[in-house]
N, C-alpha and C positions, 0 to 999 in steps of 0.2 A: 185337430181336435175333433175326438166325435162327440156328435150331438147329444148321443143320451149314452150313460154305460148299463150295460146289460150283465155284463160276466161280473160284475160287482155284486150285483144285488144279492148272490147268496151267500155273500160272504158273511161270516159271522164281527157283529158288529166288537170290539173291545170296548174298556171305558172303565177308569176308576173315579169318573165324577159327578156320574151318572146322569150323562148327556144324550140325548136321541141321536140316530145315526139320521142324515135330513135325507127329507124322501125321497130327494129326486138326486140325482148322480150327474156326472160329468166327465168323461177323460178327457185329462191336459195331460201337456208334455211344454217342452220347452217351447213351441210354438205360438202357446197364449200369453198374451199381454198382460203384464202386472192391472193396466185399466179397468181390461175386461176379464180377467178371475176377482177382482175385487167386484165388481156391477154383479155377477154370479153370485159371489159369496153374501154379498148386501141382499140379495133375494131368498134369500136361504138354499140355494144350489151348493150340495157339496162335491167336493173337485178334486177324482181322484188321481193323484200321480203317475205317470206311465215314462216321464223323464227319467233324466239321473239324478243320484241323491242330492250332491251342491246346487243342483237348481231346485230343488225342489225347499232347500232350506234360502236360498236365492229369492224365490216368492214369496217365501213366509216373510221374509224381513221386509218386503216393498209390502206386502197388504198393511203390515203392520205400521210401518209409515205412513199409510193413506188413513187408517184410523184415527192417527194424533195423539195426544196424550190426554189424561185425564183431569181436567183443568175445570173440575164444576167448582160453583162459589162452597157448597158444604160439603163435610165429609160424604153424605148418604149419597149425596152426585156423582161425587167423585168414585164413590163403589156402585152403583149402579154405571156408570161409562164403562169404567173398568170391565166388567161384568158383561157387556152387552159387545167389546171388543174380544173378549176371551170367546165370546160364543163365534164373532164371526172370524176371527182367524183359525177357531175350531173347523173350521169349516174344508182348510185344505186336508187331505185324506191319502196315507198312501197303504198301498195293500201288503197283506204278509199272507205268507206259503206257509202251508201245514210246518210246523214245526218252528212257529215265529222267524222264518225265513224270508229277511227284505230282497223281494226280486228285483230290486233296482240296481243300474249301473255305478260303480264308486258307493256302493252302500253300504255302512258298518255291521258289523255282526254284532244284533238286536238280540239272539238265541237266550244267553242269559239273563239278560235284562228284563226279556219281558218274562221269560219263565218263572223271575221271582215274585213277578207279579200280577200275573195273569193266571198261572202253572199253565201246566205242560197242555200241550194244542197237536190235534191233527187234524185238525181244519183249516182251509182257509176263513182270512179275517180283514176286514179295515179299522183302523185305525188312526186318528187325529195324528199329524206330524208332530206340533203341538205337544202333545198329552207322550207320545212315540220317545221328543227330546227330554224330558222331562224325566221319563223313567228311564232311559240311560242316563242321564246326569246322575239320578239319583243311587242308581248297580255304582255309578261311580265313586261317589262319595261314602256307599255303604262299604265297598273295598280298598278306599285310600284312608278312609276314618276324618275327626274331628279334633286337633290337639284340645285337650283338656289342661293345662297348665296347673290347676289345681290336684288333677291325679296323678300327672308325667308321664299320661297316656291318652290313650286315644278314643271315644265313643264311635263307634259305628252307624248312623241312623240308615234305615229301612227308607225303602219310598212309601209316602204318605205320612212320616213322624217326622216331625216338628226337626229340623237339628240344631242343636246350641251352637250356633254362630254366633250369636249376640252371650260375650260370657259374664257379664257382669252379673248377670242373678246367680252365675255360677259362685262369682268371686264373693258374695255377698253370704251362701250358706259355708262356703271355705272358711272365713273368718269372723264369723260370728261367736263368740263361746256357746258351747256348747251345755247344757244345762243336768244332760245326764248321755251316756254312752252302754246304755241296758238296752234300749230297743226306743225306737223311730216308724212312725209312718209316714211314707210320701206317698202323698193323694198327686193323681192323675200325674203318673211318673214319665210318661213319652217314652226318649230313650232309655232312662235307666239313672241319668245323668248326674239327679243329685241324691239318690240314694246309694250311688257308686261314690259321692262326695263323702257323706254321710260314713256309708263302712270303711272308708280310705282314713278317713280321722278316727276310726279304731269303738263306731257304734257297733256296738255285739250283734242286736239282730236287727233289721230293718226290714219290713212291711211297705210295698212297693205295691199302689192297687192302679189300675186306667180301666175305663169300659172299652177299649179299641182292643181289639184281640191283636191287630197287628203290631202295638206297641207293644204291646206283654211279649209277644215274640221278641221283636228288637231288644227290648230290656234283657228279658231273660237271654240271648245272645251277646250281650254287652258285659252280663253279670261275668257268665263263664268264662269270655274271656279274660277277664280282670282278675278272675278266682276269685270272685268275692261268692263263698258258699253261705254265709250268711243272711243276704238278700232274698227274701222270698216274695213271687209276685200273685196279683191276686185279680180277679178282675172282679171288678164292682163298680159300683156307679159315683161312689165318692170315696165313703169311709170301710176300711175292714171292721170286722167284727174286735170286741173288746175297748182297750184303753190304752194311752201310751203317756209316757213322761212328754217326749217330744215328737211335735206335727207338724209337717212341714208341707206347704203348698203353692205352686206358683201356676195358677190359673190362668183362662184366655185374659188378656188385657182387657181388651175394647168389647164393651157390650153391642155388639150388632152380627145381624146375620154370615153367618161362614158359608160362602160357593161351595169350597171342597170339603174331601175327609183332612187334609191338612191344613186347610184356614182354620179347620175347631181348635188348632191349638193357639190361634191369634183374637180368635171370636168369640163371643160368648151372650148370644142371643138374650136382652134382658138379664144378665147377670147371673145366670142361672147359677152356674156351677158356684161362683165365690158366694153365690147366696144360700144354698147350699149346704157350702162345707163353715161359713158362719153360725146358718142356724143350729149345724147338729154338733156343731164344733164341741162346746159342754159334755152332751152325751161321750165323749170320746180321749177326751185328755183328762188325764189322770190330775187330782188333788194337787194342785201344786207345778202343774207343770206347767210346759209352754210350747205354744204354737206360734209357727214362723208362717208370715202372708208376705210374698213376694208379689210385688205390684208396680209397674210403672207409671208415674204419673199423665201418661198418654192421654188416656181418656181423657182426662177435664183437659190439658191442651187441645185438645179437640174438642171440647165441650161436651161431650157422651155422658162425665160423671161431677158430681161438684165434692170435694173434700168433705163439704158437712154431708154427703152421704154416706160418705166410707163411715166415718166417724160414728154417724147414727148408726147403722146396721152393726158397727161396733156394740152397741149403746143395747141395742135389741136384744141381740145376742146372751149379754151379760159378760162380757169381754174387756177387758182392762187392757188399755195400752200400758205396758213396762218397759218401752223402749224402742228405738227404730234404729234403723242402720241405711244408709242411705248411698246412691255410687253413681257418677254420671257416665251414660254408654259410651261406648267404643267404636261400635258398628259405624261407617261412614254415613248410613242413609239415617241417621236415629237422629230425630228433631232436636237443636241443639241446649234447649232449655228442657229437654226430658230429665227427670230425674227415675230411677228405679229404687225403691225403697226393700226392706225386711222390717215387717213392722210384728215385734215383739210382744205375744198376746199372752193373758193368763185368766182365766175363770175371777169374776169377783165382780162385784157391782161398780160401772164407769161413773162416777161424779163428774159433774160440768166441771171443773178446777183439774182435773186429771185428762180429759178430755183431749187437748189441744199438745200435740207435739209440736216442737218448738222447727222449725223448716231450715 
């Protein structure tokens, strides 16, 4: 191992989570100790790779043993541990060659992987092993796709967009009736997923908006393939322009801070966006219509939100519950008293006596 690395330091740093590259450098190889690349990495020394690739993915998995699991008594512990482990397993580093070329022994061809996600390099670079496996996972899944059982195909998600693994919000706008099939808007669309639900049940036009540039990509490449020419995508911050019979939104869950560009789709700092797309909800649906809020009860099991909040900002709003639809997850890891809801809204004054959906 030498002491300090030098032929590193010009390398250009990568990063889509916009982490600092840590000042001082390291070359290992298989030589160093799981102990002492962990004692390095607890100091903020980043340690770049010069073994072969399985050891290198070798280490990662003993750092990551020596960190523990995230076992604080509240949620906020529990994300800040989390958080503080991402940063120091951040920490192991291996280099790429002009043209995202891994110079390591036994090492995958990274070329298009990262090219979808970095573009194209003729520089050398470092980058997080970490953040490295991550975006080939995800080249991966954006080329094997996402059964959608609702469409009897397949979504494709991008790295950094959200993928619908968990389908029950999927199954939830599948079988809901439908209130009109003239035109739809899905606010903060991801991959495309349920406005591709939407045109597949035969809505004529649909209004697909997200402020992530990279999901309007992924969408607008999901549309195509599906042939749905009907879907058109838009980037804004919540709502497009005009009015629609039917609105449909399935927002971050949990009000608290997102690490990454792909926690935004699990997070939602203060409530932002569902607060949002409540208040200007009115301005946007048409006379009569109705807006669908896709929501997991997660929050309040974790204490984040209490039901008489939802209800209220209901209330604020000028928002009428007409109905809810409700579906318990699938996913193995989804807490087993969660429940995901479609909660059934229409413009009009909420009376206390209307208030209260029946659970």
């Amino acid at each position: 191992m030498n002491p300090l690395s030098t032929k590193d330091c010009g390398r250009r740093w990568l990063t889509t989570v916009g982490t600092k590259r840590p000042e001082r450098l390291v070359d290992v190889d298989d030589r160093i100790t799981a102990d002492e690349a962990f004692r390095l990495a607890v100091s903020g020394t980043g340690l770049v790779w010069y073994g072969d690739f399985p050891g290198a993915r070798n280490l990662l998995a003993a750092l990551s043993r020596r960190c523990g699991t995230a076992a604080g008594k509240t949620f906020r512990d529990q994300r800040n541990q989390r958080s503080r482990r991402a940063r120091l397993l951040g920490r192991l580093l291996v280099p790429l060659d002009p043209g995202h070329v891994l110079p390591l022994r036994r090492g995958p061809d990274v070329r298009e992987a990262c090219t979808e996600v970095y573009g194209p390099s003729e520089a050398a670079s470092l980058v997080s092993l970490r953040e490295l496996l991550g975006v080939v996972g995800a080249h991966e899944w954006r080329v094997k796709g996402v059964e959608i059982p609702a469409l009897g195909a397949r979504i494709h998600p991008h790295h950094g967009v959200f993928s619908p693994v968990r389908g029950e919000y999927v199954d939830l706008v599948a079988r809901t009736p439908l209130p009109t099939k003239e035109l739809a808007f899905d606010i903060g669309t991801g991959t495309g997923v349920l406005a591709a639900v939407l045109a597949h049940r035969g809505v004529e036009r649909v209004v697909a908006t997200d402020n992530e540039p990279r999901a309007l990509a992924c969408a607008r490449e999901n549309f195509a393939r599906l042939g749905f020419d009907g879907v058109e995508t838009l980037e804004a911050d919540v709502f497009p322009p005009g009015r629609a019979p039917l609105i449909v939104c399935n927002p971050p869950w949990l009000p608290a801070r997102a690490h990454t560009p792909l926690e935004r789709a699990v997070y939602d700092p203060g409530s932002r966006m569902l607060k949002a797309f409540l208040d200007r909800l009115p301005r946007h649906l048409e006379p009569g219509g109705e807006a669908w809020l896709i929501l997991s009860d997660l929050a309040e099991l974790l204490g984040l939100r209490r039901r008489e909040d939802l209800l209220g900002a209901f209330e604020r709003s000028g928002l009428e519950v007409v109905g809810r639809e409700d579906i318990r997850p699938r996913h193995r890891r989804a807490d087993a008293k969660e429940v995901t809801s479609l909660w059934r809204l229409k413009t009009g004054r909420l009376t206390t006596r209307a208030a209260p959906v029946p659970d």
